[in-house]
Biotite code that builds the C-alpha atoms (Angstrom):
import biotite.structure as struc

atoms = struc.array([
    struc.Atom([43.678, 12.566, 13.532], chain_id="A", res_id=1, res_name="UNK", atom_name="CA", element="C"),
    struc.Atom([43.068, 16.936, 14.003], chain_id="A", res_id=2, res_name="UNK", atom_name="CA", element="C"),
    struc.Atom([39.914, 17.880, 14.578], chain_id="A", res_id=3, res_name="UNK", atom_name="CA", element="C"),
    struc.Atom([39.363, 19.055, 11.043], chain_id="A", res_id=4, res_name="UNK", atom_name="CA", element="C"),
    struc.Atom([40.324, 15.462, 9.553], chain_id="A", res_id=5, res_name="UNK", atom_name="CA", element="C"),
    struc.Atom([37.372, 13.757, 12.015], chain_id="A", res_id=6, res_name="UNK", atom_name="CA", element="C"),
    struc.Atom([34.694, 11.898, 10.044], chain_id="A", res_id=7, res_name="UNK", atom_name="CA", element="C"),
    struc.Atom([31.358, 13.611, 9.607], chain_id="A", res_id=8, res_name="UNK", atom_name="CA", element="C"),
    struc.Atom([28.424, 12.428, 12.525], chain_id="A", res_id=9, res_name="UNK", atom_name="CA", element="C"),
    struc.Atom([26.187, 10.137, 11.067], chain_id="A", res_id=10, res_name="UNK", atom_name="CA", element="C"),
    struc.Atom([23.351, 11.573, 13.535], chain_id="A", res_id=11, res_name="UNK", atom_name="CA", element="C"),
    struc.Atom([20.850, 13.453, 11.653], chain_id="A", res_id=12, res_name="UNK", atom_name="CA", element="C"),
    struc.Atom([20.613, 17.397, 12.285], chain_id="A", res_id=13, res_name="UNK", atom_name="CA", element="C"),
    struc.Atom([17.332, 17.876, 10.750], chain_id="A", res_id=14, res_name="UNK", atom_name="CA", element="C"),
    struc.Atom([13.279, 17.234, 11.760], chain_id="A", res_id=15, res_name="UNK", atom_name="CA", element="C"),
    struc.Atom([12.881, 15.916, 8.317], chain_id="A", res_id=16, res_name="UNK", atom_name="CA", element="C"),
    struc.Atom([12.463, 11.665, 8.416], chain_id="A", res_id=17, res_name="UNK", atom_name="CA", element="C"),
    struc.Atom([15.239, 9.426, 7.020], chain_id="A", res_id=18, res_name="UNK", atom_name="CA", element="C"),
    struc.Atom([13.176, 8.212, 3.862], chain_id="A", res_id=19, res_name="UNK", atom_name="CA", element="C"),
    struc.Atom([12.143, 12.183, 2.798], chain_id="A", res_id=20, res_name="UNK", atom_name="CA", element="C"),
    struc.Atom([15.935, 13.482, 3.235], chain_id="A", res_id=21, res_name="UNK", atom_name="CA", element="C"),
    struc.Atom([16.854, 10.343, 0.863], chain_id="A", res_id=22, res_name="UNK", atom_name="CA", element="C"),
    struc.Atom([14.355, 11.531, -1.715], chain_id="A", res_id=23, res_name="UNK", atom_name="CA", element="C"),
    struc.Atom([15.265, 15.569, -1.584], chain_id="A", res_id=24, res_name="UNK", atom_name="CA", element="C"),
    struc.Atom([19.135, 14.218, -2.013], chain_id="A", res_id=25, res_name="UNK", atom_name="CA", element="C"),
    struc.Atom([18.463, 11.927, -5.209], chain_id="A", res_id=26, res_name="UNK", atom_name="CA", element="C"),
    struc.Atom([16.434, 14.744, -6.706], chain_id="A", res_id=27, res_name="UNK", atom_name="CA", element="C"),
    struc.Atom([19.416, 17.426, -5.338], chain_id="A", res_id=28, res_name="UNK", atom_name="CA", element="C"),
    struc.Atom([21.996, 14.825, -6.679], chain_id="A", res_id=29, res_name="UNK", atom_name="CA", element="C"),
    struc.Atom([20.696, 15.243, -10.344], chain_id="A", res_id=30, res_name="UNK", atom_name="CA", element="C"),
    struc.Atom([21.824, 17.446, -12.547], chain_id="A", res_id=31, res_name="UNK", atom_name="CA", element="C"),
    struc.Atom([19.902, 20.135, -14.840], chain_id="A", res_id=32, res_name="UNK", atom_name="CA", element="C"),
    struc.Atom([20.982, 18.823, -17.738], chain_id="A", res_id=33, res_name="UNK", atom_name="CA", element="C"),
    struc.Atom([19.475, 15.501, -17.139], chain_id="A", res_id=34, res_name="UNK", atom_name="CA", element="C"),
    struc.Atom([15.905, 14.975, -19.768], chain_id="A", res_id=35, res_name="UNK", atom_name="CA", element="C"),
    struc.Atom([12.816, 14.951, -18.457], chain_id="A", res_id=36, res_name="UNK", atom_name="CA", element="C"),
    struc.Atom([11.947, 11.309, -19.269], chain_id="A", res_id=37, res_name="UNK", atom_name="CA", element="C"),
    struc.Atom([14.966, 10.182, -17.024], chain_id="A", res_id=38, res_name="UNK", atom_name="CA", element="C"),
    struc.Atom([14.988, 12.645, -14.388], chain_id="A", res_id=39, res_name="UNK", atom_name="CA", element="C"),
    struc.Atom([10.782, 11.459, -13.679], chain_id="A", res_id=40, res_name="UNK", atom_name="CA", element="C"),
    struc.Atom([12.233, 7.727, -14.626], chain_id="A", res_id=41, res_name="UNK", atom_name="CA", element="C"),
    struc.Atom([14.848, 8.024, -11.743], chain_id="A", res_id=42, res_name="UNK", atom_name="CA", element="C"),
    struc.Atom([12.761, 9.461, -8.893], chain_id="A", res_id=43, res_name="UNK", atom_name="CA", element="C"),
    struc.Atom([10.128, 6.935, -9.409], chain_id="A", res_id=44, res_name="UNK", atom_name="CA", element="C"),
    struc.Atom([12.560, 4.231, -9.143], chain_id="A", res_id=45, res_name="UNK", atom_name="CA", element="C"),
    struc.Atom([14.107, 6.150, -5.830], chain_id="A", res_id=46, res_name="UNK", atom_name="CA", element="C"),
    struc.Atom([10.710, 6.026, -4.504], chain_id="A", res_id=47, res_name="UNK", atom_name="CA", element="C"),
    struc.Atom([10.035, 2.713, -4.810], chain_id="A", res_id=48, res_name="UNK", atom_name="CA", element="C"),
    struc.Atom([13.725, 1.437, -3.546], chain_id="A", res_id=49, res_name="UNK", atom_name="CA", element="C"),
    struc.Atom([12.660, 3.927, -0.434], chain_id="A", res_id=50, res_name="UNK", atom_name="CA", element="C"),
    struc.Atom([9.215, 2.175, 0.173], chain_id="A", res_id=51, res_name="UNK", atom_name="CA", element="C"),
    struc.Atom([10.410, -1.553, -0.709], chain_id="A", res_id=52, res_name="UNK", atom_name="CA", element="C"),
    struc.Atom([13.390, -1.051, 1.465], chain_id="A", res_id=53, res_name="UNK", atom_name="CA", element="C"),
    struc.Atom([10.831, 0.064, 4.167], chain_id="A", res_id=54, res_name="UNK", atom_name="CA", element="C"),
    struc.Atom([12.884, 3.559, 4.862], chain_id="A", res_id=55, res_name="UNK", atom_name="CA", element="C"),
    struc.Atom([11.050, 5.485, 7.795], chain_id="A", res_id=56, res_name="UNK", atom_name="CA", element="C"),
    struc.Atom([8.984, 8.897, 6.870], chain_id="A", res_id=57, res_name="UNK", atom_name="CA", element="C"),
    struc.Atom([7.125, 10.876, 8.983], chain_id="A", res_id=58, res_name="UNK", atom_name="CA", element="C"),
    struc.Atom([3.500, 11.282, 9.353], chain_id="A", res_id=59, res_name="UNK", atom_name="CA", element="C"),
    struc.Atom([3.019, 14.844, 8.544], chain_id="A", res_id=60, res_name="UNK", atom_name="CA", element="C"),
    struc.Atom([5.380, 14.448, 5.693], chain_id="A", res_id=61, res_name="UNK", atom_name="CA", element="C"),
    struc.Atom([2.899, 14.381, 3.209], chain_id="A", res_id=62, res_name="UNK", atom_name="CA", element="C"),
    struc.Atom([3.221, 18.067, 2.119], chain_id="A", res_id=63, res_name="UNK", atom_name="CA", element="C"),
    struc.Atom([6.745, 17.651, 2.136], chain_id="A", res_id=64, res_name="UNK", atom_name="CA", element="C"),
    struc.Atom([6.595, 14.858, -0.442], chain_id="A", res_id=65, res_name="UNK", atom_name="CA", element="C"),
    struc.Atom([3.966, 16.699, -2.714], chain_id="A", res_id=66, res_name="UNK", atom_name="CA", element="C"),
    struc.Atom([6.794, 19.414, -3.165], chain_id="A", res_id=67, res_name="UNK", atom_name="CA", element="C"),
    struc.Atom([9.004, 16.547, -5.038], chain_id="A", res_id=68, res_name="UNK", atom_name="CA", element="C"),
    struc.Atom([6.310, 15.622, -7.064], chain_id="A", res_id=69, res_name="UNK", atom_name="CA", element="C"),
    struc.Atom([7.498, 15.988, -11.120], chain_id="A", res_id=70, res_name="UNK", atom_name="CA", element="C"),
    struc.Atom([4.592, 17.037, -14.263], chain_id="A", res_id=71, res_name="UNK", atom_name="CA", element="C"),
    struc.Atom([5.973, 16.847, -17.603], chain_id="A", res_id=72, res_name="UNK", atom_name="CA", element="C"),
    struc.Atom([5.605, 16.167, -21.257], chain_id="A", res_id=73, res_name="UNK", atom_name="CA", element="C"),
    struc.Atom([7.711, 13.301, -20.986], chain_id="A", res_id=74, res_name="UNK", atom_name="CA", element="C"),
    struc.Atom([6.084, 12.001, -17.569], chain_id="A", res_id=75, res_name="UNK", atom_name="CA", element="C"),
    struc.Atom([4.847, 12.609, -13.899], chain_id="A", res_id=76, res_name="UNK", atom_name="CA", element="C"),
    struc.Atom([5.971, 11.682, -10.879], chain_id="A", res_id=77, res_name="UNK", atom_name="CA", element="C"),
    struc.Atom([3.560, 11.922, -7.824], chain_id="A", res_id=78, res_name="UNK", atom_name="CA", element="C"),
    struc.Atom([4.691, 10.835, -4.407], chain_id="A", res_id=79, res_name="UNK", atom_name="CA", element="C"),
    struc.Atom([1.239, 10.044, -3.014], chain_id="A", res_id=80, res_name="UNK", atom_name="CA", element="C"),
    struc.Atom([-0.111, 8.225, -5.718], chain_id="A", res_id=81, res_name="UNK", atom_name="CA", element="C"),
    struc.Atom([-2.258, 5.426, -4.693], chain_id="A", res_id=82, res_name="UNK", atom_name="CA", element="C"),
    struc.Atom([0.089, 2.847, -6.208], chain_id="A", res_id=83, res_name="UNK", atom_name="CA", element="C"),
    struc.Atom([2.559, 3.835, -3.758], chain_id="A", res_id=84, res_name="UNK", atom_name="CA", element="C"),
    struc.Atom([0.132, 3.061, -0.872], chain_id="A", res_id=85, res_name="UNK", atom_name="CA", element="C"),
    struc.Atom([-0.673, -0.152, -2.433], chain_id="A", res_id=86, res_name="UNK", atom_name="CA", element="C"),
    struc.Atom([2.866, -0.905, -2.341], chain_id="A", res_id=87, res_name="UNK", atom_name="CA", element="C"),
    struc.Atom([3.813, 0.242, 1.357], chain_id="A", res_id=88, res_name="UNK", atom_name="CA", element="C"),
    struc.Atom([0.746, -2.351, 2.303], chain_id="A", res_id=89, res_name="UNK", atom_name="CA", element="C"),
    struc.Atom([2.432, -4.965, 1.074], chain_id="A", res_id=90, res_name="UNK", atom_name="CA", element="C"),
    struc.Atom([5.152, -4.575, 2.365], chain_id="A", res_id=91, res_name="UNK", atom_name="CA", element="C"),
    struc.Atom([4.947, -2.516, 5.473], chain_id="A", res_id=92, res_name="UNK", atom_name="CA", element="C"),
    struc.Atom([6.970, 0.214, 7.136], chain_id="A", res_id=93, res_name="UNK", atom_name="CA", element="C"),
    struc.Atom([5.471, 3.871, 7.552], chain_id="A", res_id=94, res_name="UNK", atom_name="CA", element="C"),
    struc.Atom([4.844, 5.292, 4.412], chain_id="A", res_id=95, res_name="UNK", atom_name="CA", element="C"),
    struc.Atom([1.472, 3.563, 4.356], chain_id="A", res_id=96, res_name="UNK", atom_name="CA", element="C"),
    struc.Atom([0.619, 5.350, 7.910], chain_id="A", res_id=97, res_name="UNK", atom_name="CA", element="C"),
    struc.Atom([2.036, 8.680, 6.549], chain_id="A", res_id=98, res_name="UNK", atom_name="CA", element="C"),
    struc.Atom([-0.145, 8.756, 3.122], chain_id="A", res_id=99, res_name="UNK", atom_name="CA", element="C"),
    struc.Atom([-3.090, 7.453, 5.869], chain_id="A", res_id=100, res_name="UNK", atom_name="CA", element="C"),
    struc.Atom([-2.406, 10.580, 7.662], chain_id="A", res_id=101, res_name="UNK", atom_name="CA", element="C"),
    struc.Atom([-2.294, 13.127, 4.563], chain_id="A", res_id=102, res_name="UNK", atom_name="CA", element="C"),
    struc.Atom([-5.310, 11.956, 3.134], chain_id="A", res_id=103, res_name="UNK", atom_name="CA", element="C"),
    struc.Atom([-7.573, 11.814, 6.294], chain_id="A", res_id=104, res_name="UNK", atom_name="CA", element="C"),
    struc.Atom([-8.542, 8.530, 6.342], chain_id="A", res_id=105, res_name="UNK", atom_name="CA", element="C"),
    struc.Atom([-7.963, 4.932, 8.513], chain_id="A", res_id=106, res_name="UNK", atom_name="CA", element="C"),
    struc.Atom([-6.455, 2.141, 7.368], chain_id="A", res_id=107, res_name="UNK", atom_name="CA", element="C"),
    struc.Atom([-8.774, -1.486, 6.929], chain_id="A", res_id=108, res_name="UNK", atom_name="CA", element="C"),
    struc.Atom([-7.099, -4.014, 8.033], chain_id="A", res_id=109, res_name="UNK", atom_name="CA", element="C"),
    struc.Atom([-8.288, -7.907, 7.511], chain_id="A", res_id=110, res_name="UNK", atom_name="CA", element="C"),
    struc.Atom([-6.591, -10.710, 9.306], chain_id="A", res_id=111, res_name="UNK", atom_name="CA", element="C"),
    struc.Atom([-5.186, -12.469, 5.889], chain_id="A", res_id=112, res_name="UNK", atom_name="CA", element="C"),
    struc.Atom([-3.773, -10.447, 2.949], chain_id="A", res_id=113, res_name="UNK", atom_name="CA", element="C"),
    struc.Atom([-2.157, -11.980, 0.400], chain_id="A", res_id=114, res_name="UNK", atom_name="CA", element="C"),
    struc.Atom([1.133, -9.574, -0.359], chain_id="A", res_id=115, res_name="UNK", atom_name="CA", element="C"),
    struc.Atom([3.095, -11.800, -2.710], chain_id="A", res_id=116, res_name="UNK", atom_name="CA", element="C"),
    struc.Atom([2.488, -12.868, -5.990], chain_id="A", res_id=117, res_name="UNK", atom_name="CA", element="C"),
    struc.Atom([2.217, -16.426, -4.003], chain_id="A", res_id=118, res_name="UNK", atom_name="CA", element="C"),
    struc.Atom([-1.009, -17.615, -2.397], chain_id="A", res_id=119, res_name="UNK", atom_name="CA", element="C"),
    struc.Atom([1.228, -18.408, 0.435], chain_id="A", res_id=120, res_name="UNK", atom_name="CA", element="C"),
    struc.Atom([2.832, -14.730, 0.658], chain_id="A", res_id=121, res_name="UNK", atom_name="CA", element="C"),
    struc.Atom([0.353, -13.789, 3.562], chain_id="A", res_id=122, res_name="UNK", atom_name="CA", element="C"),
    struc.Atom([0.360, -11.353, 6.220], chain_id="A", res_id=123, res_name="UNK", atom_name="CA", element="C"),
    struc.Atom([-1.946, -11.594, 9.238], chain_id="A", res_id=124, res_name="UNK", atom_name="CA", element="C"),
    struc.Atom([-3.793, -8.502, 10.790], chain_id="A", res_id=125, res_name="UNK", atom_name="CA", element="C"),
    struc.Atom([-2.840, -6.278, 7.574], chain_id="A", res_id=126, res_name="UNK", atom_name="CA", element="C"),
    struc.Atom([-3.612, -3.303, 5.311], chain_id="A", res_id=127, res_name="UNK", atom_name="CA", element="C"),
    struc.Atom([-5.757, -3.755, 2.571], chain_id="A", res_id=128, res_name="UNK", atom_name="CA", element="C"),
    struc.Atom([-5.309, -1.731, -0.638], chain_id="A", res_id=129, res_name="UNK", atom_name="CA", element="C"),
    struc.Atom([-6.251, -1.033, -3.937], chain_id="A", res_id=130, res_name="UNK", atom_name="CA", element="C"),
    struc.Atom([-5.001, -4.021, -6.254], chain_id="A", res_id=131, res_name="UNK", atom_name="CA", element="C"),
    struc.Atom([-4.408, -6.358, -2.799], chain_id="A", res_id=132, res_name="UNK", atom_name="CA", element="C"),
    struc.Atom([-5.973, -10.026, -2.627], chain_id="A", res_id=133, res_name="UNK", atom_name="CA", element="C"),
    struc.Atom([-7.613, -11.134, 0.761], chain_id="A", res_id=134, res_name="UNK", atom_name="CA", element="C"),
    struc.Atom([-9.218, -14.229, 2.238], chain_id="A", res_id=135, res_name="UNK", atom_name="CA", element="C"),
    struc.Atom([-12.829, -13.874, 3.484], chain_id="A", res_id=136, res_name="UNK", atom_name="CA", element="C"),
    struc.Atom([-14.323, -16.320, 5.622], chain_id="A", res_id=137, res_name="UNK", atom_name="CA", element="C"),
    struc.Atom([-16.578, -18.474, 3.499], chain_id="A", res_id=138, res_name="UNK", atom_name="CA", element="C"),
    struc.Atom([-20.065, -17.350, 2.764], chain_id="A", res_id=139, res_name="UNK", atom_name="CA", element="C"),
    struc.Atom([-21.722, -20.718, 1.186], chain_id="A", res_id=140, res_name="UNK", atom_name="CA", element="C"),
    struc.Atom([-21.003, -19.555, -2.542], chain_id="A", res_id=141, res_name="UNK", atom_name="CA", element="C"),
    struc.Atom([-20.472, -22.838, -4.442], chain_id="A", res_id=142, res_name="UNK", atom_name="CA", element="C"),
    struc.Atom([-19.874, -21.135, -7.836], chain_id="A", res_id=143, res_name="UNK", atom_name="CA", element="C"),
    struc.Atom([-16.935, -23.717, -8.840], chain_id="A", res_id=144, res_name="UNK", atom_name="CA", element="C"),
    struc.Atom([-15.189, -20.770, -10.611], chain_id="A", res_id=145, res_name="UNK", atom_name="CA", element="C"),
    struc.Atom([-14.569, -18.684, -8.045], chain_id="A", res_id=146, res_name="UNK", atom_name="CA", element="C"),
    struc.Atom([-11.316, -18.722, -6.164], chain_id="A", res_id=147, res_name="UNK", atom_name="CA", element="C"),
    struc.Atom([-11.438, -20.410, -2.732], chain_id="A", res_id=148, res_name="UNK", atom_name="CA", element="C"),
    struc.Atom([-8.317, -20.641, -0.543], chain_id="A", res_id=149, res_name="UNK", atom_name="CA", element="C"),
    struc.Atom([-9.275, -24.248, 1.747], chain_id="A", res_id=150, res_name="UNK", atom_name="CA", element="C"),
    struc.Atom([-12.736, -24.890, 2.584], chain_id="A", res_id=151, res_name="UNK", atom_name="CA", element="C"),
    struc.Atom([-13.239, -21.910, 4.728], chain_id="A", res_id=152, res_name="UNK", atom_name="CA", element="C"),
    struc.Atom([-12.056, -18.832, 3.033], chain_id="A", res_id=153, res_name="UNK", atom_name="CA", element="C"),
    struc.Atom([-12.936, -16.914, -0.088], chain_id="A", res_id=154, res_name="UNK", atom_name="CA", element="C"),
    struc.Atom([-10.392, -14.969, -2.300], chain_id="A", res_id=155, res_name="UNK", atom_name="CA", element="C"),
    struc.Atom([-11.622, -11.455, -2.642], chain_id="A", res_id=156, res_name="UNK", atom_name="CA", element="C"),
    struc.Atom([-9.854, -8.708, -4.753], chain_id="A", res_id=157, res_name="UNK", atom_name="CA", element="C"),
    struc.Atom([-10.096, -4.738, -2.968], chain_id="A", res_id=158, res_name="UNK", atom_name="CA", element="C"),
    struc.Atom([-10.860, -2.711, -6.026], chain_id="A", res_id=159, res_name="UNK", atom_name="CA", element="C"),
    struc.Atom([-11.264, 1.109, -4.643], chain_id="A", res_id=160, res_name="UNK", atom_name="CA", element="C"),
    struc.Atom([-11.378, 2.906, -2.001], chain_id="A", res_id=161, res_name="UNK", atom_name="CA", element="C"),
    struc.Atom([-13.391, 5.848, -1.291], chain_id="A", res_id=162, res_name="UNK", atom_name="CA", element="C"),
    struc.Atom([-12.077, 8.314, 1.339], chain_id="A", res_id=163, res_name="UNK", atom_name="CA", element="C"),
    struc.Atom([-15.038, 11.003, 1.022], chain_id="A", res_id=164, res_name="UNK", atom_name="CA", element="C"),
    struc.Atom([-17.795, 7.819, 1.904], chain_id="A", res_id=165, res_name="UNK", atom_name="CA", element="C"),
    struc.Atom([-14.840, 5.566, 3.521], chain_id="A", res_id=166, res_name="UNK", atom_name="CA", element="C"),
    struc.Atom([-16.402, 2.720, 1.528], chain_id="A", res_id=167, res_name="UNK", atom_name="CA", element="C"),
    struc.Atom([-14.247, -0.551, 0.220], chain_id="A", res_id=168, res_name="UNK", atom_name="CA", element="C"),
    struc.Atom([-14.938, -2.088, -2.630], chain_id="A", res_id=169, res_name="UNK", atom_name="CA", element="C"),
    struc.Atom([-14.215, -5.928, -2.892], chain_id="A", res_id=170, res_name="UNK", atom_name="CA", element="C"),
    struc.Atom([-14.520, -8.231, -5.882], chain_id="A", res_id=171, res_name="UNK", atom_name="CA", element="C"),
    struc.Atom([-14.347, -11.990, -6.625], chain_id="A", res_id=172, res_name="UNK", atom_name="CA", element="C"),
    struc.Atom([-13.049, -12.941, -10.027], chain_id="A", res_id=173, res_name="UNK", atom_name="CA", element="C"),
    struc.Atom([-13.475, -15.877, -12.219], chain_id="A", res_id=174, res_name="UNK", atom_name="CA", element="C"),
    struc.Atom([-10.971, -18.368, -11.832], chain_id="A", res_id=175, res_name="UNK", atom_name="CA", element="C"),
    struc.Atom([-9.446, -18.850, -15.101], chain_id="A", res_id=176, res_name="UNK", atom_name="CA", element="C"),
    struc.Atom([-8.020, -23.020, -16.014], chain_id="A", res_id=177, res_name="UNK", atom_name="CA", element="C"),
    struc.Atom([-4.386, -22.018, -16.878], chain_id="A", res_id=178, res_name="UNK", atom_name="CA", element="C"),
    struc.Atom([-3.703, -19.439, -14.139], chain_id="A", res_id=179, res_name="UNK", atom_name="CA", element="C"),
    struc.Atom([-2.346, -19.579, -10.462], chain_id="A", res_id=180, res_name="UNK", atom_name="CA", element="C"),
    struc.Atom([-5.052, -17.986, -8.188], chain_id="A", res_id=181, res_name="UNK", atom_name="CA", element="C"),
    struc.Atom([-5.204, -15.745, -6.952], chain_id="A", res_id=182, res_name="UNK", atom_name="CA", element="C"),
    struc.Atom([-2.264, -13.811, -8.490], chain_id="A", res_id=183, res_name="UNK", atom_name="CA", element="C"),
    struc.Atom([-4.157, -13.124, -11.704], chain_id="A", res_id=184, res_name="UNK", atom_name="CA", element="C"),
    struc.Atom([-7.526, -11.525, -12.281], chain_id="A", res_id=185, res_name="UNK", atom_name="CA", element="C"),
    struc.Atom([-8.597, -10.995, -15.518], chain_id="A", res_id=186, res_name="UNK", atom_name="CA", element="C"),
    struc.Atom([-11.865, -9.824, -17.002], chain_id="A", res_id=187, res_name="UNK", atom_name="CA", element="C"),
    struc.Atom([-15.426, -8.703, -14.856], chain_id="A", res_id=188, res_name="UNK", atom_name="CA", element="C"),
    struc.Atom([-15.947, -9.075, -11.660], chain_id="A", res_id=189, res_name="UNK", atom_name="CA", element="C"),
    struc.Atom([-18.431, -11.969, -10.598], chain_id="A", res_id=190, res_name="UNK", atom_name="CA", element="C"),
    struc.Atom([-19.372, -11.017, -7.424], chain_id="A", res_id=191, res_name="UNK", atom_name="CA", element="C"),
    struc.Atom([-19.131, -6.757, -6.214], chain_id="A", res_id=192, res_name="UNK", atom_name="CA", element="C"),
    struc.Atom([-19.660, -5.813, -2.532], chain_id="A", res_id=193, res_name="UNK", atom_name="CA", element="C"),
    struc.Atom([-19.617, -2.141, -0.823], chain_id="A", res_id=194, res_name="UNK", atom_name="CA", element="C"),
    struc.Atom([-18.669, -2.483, 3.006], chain_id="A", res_id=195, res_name="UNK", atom_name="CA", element="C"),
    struc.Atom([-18.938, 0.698, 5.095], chain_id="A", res_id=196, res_name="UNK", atom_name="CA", element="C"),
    struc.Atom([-16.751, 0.801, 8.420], chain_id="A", res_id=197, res_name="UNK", atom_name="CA", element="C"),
    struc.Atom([-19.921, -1.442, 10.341], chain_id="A", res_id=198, res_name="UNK", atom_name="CA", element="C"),
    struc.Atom([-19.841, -3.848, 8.062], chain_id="A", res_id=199, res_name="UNK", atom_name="CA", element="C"),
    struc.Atom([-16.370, -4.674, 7.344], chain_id="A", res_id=200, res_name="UNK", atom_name="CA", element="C"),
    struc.Atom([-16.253, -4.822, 11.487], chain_id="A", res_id=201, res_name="UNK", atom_name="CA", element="C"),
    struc.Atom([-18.841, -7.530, 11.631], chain_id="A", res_id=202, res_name="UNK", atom_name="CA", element="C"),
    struc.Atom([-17.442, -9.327, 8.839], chain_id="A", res_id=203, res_name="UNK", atom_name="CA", element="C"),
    struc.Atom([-14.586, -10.250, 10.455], chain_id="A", res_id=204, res_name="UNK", atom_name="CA", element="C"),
    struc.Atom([-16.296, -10.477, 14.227], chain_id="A", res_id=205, res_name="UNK", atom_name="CA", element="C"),
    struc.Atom([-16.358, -14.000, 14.529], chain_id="A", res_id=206, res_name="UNK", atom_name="CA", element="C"),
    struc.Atom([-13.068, -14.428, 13.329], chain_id="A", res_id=207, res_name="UNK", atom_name="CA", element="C"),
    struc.Atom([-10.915, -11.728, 14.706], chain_id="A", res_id=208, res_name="UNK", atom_name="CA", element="C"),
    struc.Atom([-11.765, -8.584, 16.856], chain_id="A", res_id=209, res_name="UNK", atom_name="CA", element="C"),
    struc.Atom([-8.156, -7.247, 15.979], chain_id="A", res_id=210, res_name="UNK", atom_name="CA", element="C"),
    struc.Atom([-9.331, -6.086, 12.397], chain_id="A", res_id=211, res_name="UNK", atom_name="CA", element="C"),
    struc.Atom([-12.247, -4.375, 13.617], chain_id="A", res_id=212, res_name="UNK", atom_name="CA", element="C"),
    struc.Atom([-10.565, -2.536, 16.676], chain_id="A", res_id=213, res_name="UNK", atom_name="CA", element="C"),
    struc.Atom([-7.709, -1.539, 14.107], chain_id="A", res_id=214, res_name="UNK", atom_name="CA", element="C"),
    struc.Atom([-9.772, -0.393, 11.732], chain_id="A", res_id=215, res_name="UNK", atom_name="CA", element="C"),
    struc.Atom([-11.668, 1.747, 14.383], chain_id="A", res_id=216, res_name="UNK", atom_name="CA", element="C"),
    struc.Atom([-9.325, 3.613, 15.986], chain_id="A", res_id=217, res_name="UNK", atom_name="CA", element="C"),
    struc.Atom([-6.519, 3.990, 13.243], chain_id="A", res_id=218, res_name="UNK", atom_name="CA", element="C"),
    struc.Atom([-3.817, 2.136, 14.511], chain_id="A", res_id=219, res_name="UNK", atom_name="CA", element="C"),
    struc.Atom([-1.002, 0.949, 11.931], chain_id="A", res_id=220, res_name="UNK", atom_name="CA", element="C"),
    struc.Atom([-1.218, -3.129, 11.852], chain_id="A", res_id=221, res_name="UNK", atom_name="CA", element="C"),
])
């Protein structure tokens, strides 16, 4: 084989991350004539391959992504979207630690997350996000309605998060007869608490210091 027939090096020659050079090559890879509706359609789906697939991005990436981000009549596609966070927490690799990293703000991490649509899809020492089930240790509520996971943990939804007073916001939900908990939650809220940084550390004290050390400092669980 000459030199000029030698395969390319699959090394990469660039300081962008693995899962950002795949998304600037789909969008590249596209052409003009494509319609709005599919070209937003597409990069939303390459997104979510990238993030379910766990591909690595960088921590400072953030700007980078916001420059593929798509606004039309027919659709918008934003790569820092909360959703997308949601989904990186369930299933881990970096993204989640990247969009941490953009938006200022520390991950809260609880020692059992339910990341499936399965009660038994867990993950111990995890990120919680928006939309993200978790067990709580049991606080003597005997409403019969409410979701309970065993005799000594509570199923709690995370509804919000707010970066500016780095406040969570976890819910309990009515258990309804015909669905699987705690995949479902339907209607109001039954129970609604606020934890600050303090509190979600001594909620978890007697159960874990790992949360509450993770949650301190920032690092990725």
């Amino acid at each position: 084989m000459s030199t000029s027939d030698k395969l390319p090096s699959r090394k990469l020659t660039t300081n962008q991350s693995p899962g950002l050079l795949f998304l600037v090559a789909a969008k590249a890879a596209m052409p003009r004539t494509l319609g709005k509706a599919v070209r937003v359609a597409a990069m939303n789906d390459v997104l979510r391959l990238a993030i379910g697939c766990r591909m690595v991005f960088g921590r400072g990436e953030g700007a980078g992504l916001r420059q593929l981000d798509l606004q039309t009549c027919a659709g918008v596609f934003r790569t820092l979207d909360e959703h997308w966070y949601t989904q990186a927490c369930r299933v881990g690799g970096t993204y989640a630690a990247m969009w941490e990293a953009h938006h200022g703000c520390k991950p809260w991490i609880a020692p059992d997350v339910i990341v499936g649509r399965d009660s038994r899809d867990q993950a111990r020492d995890s990120r919680v996000a928006p939309n993200m089930a978790l067990l709580l240790p049991s606080s003597g509520d005997d409403d019969p309605d409410l979701p309970r996971h065993g005799s000594a943990s509570e199923v709690w939804w995370c509804t919000s998060l707010d970066r500016t007073a780095d406040t969570i916001t976890l819910c309990r939900y009515r258990l309804l007869p015909d669905k699987r908990w705690p995949t479902i939650r339907e209607g109001q809220p039954r129970r609604r608490c606020v934890l600050d940084r303090s509190a979600w550390a001594e909620l978890f004290r007697k159960t874990s210091t790992k949360p509450a050390a993770a949650a301190e400092s920032g690092i990725a669980a």
